[in-house]
N, CA and C atoms of all chains as a GROMACS GRO file, in nm:
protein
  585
    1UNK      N    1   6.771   8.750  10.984
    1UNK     CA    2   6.805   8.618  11.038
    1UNK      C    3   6.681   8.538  11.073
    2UNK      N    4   6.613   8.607  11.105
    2UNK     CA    5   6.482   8.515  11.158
    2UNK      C    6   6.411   8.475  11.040
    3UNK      N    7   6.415   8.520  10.978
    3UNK     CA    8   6.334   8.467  10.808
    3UNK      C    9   6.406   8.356  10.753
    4UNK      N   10   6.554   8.365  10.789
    4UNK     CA   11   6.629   8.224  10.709
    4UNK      C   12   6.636   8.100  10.775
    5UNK      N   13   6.620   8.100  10.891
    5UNK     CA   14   6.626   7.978  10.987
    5UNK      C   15   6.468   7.901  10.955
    6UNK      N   16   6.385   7.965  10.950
    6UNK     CA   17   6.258   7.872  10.890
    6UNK      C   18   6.285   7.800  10.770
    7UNK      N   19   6.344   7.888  10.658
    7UNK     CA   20   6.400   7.809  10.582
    7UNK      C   21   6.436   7.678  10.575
    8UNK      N   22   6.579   7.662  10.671
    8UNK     CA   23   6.683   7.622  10.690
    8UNK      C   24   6.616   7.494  10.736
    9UNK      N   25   6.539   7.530  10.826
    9UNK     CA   26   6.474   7.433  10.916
    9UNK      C   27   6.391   7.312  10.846
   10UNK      N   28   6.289   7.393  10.756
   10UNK     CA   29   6.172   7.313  10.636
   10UNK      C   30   6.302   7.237  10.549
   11UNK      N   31   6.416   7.280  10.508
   11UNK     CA   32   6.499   7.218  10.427
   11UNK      C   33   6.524   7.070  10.511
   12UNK      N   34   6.622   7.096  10.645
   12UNK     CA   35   6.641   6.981  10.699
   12UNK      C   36   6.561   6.874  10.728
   13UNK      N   37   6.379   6.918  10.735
   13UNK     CA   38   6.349   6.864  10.748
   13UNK      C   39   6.252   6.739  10.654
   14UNK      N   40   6.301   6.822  10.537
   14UNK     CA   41   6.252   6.796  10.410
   14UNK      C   42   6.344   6.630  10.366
   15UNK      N   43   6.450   6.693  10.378
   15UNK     CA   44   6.578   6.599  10.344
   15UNK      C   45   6.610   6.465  10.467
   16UNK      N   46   6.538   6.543  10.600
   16UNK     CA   47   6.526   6.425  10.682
   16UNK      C   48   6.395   6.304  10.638
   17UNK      N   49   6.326   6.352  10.604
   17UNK     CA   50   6.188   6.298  10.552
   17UNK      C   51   6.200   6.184  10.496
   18UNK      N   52   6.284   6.234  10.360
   18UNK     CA   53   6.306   6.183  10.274
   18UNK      C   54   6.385   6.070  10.313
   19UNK      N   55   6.537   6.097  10.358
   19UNK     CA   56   6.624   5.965  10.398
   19UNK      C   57   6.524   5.898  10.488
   20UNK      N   58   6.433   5.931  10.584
   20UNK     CA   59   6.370   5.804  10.660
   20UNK      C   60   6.297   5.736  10.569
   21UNK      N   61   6.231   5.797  10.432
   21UNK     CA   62   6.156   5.739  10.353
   21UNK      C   63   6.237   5.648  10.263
   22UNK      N   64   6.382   5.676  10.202
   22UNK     CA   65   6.474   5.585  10.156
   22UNK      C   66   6.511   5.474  10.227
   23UNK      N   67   6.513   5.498  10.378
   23UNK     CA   68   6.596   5.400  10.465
   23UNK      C   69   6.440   5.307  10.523
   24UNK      N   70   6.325   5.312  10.448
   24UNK     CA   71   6.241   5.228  10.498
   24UNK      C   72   6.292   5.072  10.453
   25UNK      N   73   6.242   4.969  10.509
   25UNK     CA   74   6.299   4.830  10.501
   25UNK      C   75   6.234   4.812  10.370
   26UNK      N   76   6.110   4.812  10.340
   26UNK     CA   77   6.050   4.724  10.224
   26UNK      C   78   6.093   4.882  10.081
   27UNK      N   79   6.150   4.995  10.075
   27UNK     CA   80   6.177   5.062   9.969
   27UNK      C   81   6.288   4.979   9.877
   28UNK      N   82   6.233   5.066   9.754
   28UNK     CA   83   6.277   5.015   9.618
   28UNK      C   84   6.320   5.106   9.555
   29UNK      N   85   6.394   5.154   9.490
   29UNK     CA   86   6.399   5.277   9.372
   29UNK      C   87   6.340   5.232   9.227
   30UNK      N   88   6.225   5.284   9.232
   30UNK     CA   89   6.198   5.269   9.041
   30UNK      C   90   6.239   5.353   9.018
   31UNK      N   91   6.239   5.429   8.862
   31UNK     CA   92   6.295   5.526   8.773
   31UNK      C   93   6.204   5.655   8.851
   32UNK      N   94   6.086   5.626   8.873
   32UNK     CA   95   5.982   5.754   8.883
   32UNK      C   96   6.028   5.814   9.021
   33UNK      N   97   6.042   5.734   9.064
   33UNK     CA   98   6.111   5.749   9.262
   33UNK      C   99   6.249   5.849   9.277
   34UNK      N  100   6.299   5.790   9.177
   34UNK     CA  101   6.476   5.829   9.172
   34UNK      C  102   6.430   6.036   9.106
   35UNK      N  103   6.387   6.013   9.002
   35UNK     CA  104   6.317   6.155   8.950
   35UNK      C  105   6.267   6.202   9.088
   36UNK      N  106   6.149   6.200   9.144
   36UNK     CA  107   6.109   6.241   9.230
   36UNK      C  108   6.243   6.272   9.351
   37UNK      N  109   6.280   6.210   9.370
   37UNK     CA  110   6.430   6.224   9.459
   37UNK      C  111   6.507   6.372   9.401
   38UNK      N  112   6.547   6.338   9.317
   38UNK     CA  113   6.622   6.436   9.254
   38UNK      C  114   6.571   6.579   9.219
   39UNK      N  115   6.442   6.569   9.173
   39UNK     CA  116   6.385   6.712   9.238
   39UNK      C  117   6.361   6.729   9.348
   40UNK      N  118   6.323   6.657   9.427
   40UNK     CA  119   6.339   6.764   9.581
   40UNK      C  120   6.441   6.802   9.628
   41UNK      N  121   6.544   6.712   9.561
   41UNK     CA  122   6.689   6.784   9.658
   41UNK      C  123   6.761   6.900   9.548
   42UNK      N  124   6.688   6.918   9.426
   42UNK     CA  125   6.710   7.075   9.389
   42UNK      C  126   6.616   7.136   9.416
   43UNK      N  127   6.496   7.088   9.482
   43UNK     CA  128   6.429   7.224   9.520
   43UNK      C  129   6.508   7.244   9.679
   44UNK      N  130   6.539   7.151   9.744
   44UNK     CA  131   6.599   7.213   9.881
   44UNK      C  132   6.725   7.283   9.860
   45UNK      N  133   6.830   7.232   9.774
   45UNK     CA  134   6.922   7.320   9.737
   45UNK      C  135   6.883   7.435   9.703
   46UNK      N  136   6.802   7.484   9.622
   46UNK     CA  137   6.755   7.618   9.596
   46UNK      C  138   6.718   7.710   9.710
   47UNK      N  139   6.626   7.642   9.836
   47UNK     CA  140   6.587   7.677   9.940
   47UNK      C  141   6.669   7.741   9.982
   48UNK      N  142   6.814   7.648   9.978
   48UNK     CA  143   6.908   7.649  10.085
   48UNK      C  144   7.014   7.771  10.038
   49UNK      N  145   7.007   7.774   9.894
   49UNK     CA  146   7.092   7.911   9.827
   49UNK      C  147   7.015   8.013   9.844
   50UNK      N  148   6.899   8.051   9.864
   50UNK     CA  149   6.853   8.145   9.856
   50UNK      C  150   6.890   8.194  10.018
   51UNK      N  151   6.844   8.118  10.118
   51UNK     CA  152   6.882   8.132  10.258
   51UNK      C  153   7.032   8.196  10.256
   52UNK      N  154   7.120   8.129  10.209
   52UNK     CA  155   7.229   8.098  10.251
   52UNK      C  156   7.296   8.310  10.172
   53UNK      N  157   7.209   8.300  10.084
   53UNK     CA  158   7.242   8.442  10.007
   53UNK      C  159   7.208   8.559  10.090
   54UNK      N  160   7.069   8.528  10.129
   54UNK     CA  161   6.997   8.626  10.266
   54UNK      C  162   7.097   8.634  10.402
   55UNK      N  163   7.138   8.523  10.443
   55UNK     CA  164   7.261   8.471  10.554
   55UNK      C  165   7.353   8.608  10.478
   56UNK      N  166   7.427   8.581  10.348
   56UNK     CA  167   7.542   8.690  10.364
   56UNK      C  168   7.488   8.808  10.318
   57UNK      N  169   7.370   8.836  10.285
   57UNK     CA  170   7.326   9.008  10.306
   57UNK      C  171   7.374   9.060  10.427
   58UNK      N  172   7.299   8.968  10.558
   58UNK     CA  173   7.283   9.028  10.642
   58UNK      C  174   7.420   9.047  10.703
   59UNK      N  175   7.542   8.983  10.686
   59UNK     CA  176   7.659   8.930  10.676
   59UNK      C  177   7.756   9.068  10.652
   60UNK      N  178   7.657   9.118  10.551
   60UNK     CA  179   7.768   9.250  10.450
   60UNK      C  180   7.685   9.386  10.549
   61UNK      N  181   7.569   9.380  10.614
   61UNK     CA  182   7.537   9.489  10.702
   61UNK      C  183   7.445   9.542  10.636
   62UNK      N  184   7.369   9.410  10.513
   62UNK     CA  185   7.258   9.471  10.372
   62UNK      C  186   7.131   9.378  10.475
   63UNK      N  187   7.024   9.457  10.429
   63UNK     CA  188   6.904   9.384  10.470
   63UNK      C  189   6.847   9.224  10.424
   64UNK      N  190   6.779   9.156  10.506
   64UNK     CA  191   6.824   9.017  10.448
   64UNK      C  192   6.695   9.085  10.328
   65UNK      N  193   6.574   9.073  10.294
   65UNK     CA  194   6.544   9.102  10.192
   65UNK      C  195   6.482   9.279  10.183
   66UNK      N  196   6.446   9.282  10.045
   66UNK     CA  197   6.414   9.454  10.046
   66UNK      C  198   6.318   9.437   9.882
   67UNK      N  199   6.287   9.566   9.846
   67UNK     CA  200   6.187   9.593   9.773
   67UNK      C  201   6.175   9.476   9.657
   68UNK      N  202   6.341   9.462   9.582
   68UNK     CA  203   6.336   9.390   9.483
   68UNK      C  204   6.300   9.250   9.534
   69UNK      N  205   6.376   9.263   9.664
   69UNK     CA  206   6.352   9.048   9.648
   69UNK      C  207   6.200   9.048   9.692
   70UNK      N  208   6.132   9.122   9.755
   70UNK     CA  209   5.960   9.097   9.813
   70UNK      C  210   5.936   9.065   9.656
   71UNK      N  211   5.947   9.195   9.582
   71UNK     CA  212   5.893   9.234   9.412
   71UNK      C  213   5.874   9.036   9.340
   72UNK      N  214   6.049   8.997   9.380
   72UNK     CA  215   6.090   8.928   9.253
   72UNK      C  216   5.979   8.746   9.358
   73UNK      N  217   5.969   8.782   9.484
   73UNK     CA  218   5.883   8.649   9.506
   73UNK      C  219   5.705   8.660   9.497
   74UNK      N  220   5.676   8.840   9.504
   74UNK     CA  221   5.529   8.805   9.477
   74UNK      C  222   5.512   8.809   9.310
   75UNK      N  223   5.587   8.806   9.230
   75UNK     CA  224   5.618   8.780   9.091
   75UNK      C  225   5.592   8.629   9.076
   76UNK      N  226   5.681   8.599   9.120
   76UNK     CA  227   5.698   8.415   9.085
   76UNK      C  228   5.599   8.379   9.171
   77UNK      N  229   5.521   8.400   9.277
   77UNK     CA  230   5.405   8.346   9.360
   77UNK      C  231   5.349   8.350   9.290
   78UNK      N  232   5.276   8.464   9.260
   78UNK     CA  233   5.144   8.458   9.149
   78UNK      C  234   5.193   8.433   9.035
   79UNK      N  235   5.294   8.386   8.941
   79UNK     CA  236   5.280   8.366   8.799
   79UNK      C  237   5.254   8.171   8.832
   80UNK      N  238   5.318   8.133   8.937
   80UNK     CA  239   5.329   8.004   8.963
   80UNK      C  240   5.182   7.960   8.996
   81UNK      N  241   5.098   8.034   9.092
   81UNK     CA  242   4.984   8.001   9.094
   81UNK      C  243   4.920   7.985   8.994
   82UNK      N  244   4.938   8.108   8.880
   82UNK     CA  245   4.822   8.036   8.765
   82UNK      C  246   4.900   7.937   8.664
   83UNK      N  247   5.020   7.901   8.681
   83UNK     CA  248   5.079   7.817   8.610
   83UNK      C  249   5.061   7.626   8.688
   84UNK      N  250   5.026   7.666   8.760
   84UNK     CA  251   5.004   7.582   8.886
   84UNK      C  252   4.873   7.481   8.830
   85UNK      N  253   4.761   7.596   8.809
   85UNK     CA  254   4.634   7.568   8.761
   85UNK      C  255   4.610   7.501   8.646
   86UNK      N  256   4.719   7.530   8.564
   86UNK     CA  257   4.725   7.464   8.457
   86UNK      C  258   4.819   7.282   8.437
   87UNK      N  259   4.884   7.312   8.558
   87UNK     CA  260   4.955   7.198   8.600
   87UNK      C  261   4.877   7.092   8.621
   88UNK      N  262   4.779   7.125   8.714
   88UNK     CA  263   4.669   7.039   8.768
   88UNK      C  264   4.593   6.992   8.664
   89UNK      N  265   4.534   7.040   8.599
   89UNK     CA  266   4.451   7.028   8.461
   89UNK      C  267   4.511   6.903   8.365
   90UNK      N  268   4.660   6.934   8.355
   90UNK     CA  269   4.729   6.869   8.260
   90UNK      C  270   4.715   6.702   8.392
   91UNK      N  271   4.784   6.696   8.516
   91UNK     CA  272   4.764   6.578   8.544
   91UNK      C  273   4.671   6.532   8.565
   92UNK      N  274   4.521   6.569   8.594
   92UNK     CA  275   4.394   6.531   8.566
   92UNK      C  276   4.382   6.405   8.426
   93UNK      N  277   4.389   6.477   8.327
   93UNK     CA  278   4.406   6.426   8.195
   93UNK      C  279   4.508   6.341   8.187
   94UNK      N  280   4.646   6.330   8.215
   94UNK     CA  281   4.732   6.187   8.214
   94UNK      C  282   4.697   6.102   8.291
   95UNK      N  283   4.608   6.139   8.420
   95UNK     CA  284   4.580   6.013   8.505
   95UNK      C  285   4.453   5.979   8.476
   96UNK      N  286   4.333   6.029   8.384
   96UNK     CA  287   4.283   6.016   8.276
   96UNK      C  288   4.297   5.849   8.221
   97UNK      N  289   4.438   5.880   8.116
   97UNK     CA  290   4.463   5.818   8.104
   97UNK      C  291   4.542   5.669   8.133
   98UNK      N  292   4.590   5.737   8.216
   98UNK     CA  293   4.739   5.615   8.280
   98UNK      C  294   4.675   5.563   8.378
   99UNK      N  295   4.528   5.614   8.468
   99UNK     CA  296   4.522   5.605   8.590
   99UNK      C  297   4.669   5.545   8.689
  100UNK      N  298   4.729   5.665   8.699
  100UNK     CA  299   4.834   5.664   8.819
  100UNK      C  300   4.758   5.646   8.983
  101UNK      N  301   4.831   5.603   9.088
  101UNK     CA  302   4.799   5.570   9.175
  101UNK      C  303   4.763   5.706   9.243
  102UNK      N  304   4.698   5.743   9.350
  102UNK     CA  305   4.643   5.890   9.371
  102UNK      C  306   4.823   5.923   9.451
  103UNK      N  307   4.858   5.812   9.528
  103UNK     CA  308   5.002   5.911   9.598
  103UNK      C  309   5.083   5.974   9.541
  104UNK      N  310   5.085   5.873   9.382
  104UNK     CA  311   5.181   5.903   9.282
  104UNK      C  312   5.131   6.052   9.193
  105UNK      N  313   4.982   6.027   9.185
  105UNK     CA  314   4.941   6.183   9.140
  105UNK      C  315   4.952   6.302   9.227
  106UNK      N  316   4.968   6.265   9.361
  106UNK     CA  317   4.949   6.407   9.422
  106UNK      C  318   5.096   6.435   9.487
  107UNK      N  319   5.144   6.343   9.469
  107UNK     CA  320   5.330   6.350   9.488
  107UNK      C  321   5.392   6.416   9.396
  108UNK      N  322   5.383   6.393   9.269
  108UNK     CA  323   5.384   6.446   9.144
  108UNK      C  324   5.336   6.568   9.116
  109UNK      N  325   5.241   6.641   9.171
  109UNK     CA  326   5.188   6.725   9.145
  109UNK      C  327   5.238   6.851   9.228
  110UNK      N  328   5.269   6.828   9.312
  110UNK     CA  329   5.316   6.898   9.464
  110UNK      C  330   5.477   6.930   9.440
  111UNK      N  331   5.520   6.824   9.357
  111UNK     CA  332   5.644   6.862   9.345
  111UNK      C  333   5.672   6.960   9.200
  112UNK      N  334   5.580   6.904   9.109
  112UNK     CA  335   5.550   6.985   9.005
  112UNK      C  336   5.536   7.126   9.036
  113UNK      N  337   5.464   7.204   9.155
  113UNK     CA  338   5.443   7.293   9.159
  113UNK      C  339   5.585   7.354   9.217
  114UNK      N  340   5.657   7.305   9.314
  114UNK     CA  341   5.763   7.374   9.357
  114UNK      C  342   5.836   7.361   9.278
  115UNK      N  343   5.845   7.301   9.123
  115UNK     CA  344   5.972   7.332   9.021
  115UNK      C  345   5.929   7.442   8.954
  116UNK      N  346   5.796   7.515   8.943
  116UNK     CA  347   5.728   7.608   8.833
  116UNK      C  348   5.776   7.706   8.943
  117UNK      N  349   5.780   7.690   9.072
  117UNK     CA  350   5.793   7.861   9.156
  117UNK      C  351   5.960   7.837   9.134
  118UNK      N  352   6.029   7.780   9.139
  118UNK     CA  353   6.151   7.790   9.126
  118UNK      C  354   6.183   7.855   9.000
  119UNK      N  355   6.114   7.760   8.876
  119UNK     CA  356   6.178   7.823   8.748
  119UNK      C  357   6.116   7.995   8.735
  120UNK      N  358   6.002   8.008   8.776
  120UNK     CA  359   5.942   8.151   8.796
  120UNK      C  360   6.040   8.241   8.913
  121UNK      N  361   6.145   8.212   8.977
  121UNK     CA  362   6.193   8.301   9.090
  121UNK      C  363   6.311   8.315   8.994
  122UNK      N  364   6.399   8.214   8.984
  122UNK     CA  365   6.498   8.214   8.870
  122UNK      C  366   6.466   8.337   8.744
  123UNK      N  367   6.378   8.280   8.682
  123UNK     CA  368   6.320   8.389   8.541
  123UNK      C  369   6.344   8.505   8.583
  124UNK      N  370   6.267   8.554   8.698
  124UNK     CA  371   6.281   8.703   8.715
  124UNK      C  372   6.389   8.710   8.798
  125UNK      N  373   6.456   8.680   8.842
  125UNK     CA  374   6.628   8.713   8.887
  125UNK      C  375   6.698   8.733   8.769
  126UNK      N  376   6.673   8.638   8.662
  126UNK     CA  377   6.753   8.701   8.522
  126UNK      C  378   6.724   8.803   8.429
  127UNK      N  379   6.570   8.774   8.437
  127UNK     CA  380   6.482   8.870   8.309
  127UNK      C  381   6.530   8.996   8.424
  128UNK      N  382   6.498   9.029   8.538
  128UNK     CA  383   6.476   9.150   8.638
  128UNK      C  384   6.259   9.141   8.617
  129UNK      N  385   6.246   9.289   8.728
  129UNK     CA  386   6.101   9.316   8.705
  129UNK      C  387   6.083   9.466   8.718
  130UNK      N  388   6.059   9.475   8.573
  130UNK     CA  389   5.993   9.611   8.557
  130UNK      C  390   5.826   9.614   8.593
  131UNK      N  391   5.798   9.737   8.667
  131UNK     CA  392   5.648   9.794   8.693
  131UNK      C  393   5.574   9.854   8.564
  132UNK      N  394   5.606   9.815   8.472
  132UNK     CA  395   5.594   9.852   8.351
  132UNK      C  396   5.451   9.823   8.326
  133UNK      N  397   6.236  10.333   8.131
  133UNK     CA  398   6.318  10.450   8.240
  133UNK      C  399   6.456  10.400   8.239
  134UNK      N  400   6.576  10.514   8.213
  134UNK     CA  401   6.691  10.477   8.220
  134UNK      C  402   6.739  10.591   8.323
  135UNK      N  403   6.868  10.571   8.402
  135UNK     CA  404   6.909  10.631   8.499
  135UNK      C  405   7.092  10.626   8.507
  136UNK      N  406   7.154  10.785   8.558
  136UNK     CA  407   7.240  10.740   8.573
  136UNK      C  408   7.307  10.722   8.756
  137UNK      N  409   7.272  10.628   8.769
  137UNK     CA  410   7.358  10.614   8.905
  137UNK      C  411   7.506  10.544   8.872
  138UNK      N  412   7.488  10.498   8.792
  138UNK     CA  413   7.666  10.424   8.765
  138UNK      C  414   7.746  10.564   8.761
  139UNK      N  415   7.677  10.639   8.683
  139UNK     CA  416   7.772  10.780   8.685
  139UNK      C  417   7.754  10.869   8.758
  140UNK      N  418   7.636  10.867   8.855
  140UNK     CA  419   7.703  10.990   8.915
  140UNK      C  420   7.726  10.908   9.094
  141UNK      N  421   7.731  10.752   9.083
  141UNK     CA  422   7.820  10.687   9.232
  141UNK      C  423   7.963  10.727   9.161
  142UNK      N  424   7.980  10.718   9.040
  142UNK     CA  425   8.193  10.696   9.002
  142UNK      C  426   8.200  10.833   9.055
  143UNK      N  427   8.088  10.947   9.080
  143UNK     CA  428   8.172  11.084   9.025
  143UNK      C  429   8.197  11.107   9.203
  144UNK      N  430   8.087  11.028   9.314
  144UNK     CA  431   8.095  11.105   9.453
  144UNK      C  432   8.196  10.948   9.515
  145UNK      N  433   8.267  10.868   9.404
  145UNK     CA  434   8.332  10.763   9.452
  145UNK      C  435   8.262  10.665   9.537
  146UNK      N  436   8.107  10.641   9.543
  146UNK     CA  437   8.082  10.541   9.596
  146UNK      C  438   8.051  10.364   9.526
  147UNK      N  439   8.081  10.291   9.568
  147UNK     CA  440   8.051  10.156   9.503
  147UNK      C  441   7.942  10.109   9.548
  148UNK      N  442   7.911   9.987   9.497
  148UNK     CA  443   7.738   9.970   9.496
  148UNK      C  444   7.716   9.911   9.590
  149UNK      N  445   7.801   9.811   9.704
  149UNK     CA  446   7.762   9.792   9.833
  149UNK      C  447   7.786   9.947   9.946
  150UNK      N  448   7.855  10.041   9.908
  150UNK     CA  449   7.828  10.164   9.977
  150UNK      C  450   7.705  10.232   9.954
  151UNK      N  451   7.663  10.212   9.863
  151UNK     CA  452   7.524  10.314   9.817
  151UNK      C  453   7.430  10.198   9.848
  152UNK      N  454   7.399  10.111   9.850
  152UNK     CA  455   7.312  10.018   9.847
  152UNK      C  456   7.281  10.033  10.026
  153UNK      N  457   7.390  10.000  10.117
  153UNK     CA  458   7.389   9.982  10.283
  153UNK      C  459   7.298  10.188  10.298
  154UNK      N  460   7.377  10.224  10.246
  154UNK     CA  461   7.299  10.375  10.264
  154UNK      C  462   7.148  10.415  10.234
  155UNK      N  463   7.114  10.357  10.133
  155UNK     CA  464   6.990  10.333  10.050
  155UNK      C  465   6.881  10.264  10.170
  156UNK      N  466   6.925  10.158  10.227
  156UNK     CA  467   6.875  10.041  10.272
  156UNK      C  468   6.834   9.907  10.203
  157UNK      N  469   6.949   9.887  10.122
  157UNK     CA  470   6.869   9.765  10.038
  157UNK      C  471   6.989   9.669   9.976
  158UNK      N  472   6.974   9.581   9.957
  158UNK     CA  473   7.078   9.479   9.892
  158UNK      C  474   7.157   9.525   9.761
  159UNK      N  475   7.256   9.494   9.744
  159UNK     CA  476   7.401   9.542   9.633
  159UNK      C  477   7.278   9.507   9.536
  160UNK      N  478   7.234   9.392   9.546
  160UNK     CA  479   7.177   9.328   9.406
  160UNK      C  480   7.114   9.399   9.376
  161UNK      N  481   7.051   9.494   9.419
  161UNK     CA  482   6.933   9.605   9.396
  161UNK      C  483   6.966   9.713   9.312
  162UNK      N  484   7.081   9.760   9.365
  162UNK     CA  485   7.135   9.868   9.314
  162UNK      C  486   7.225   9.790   9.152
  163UNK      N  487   7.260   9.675   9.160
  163UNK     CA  488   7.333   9.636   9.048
  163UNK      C  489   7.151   9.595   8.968
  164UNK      N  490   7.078   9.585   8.966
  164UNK     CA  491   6.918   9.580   8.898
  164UNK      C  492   6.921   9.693   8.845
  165UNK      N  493   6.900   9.809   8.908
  165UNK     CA  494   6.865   9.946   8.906
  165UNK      C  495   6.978  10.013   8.815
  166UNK      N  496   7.103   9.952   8.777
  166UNK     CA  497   7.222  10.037   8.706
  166UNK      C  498   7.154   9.916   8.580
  167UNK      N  499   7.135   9.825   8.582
  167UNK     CA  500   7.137   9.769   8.462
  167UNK      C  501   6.986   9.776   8.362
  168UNK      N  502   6.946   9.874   8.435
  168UNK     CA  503   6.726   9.898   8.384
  168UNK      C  504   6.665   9.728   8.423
  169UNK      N  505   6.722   9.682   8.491
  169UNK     CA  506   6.636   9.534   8.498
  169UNK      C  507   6.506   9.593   8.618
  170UNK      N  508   6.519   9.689   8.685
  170UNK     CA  509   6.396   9.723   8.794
  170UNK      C  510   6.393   9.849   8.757
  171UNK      N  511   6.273   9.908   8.839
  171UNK     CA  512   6.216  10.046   8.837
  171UNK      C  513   6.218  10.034   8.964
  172UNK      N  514   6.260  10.144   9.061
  172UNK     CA  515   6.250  10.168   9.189
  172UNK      C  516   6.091  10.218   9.248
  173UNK      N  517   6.071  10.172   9.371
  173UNK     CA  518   5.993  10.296   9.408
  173UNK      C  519   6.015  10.402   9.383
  174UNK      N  520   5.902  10.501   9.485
  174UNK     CA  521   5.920  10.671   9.481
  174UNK      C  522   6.017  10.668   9.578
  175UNK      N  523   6.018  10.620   9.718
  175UNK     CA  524   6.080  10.610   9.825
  175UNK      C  525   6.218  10.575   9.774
  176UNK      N  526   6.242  10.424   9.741
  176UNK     CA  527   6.406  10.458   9.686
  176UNK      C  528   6.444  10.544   9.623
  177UNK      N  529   6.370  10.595   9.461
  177UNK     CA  530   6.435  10.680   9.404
  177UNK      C  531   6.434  10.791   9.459
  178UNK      N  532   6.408  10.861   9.574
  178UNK     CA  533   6.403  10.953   9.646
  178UNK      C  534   6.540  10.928   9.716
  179UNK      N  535   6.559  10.861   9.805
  179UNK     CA  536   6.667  10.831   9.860
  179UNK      C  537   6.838  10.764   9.791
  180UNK      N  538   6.808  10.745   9.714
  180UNK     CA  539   6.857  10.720   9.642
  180UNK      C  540   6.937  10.831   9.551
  181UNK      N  541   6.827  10.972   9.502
  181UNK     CA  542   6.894  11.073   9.464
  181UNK      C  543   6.965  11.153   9.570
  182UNK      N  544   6.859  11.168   9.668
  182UNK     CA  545   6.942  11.220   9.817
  182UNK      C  546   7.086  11.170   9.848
  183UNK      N  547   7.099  11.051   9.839
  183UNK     CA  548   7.241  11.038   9.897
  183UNK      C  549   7.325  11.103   9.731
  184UNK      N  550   7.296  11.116   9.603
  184UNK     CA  551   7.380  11.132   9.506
  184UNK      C  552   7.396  11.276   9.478
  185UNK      N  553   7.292  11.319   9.605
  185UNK     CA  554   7.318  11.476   9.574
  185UNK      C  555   7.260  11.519   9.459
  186UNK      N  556   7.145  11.489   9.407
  186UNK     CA  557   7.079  11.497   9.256
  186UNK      C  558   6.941  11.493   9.260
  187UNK      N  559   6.882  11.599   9.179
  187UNK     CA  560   6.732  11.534   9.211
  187UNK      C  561   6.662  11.434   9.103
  188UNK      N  562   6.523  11.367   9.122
  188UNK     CA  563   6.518  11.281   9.097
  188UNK      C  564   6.504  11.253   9.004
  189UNK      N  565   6.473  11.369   8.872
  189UNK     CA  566   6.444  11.383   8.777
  189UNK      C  567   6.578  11.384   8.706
  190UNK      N  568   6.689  11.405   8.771
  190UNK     CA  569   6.860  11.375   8.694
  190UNK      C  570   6.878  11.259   8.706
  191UNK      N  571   6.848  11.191   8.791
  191UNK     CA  572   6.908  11.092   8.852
  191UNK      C  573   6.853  10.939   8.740
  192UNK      N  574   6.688  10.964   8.737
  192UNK     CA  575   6.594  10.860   8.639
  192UNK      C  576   6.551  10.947   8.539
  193UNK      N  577   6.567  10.875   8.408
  193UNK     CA  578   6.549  10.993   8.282
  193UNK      C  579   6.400  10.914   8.258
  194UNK      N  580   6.293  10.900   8.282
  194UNK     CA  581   6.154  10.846   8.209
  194UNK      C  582   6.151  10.928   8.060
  195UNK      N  583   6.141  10.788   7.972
  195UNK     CA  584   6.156  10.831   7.842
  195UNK      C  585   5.948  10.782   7.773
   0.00000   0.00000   0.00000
């Protein structure tokens, strides 16, 4: 229980963030904004399923996490980190070119990274992880 | 490494949230471990044969 409420907490407050940042007077939605929107609230949904899954472990009298789930997040930590590295690299070079505004590059980038640990936690929940 | 715990939980009648709470570890673990998607520790597969009454070398066939 004490591991999911931090969660829970960074979620709400993620999603509070955000609506104060929607409900500012002078906001606009461009296309890039609305994207950006829409991934954070599947990365907080994800947050919030994963919590909410740990919630009914502990629920069924199962530990909220154990060997596999540590296994399956220092998996996706480190594959995301060096996928991460390469993330950075790549927006270097579009803002290169496009010169994007720096909020828009490092907004972009930040969120970029929490979709690569997601799709990396996902992967190995399906693939599994062998010590192979 | 392939293993049979699917067969020998049917044979002492336990299901995989019974063996899993005994084990110490989440259903999902034990449904990983029947399907070869993980390799256990030494420690689970130790405990793991312990509760099946098997040792560990019946229990995980390393091929």
């Amino acid at each position: 229980m004490k591991k999911i409420i931090p969660v829970l907490v960074v979620s709400v407050l993620v999603l509070g963030t955000t609506l104060l940042w929607m409900t500012n007077p002078g906001f606009s939605m461009p296309v890039a904004e609305i994207v950006q929107f829409v991934v954070i609230i599947v990365i907080v949904g994800f947050a919030v399923y994963l919590a909410i899954n740990r919630f009914r472990s502990v629920r069924r009298g199962e530990p909220a996490e154990d060997e596999l789930s540590k296994k399956i997040l220092q998996k996706a930590s480190s594959f995301s980190y060096y996928a991460s590295l390469y993330l950075w690299i790549v927006m270097i070079f579009v803002n290169d070119r496009t010169k994007m505004d720096s909020e828009v590059l490092i907004g972009t980038g930040i969120l970029g990274m929490a979709v690569i640990w997601v799709g990396f936690v996902i992967f190995f929940k399906v693939r599994g992880v062998k010590n192979e | 490494m392939n293993n049979r715990i699917k067969e020998l939980r049917a044979r002492y009648d336990l299901t995989q949230e019974e063996l899993a709470k005994r084990v110490g570890v989440r259903r999902e673990t034990i449904v990983f471990l029947e399907k070869g998607k993980y390799n256990p520790s030494l420690k689970l597969a130790y405990d793991i044969s312990r509760i099946l009454q098997s040792r560990i070398e019946e229990v995980f066939i390393f091929v």
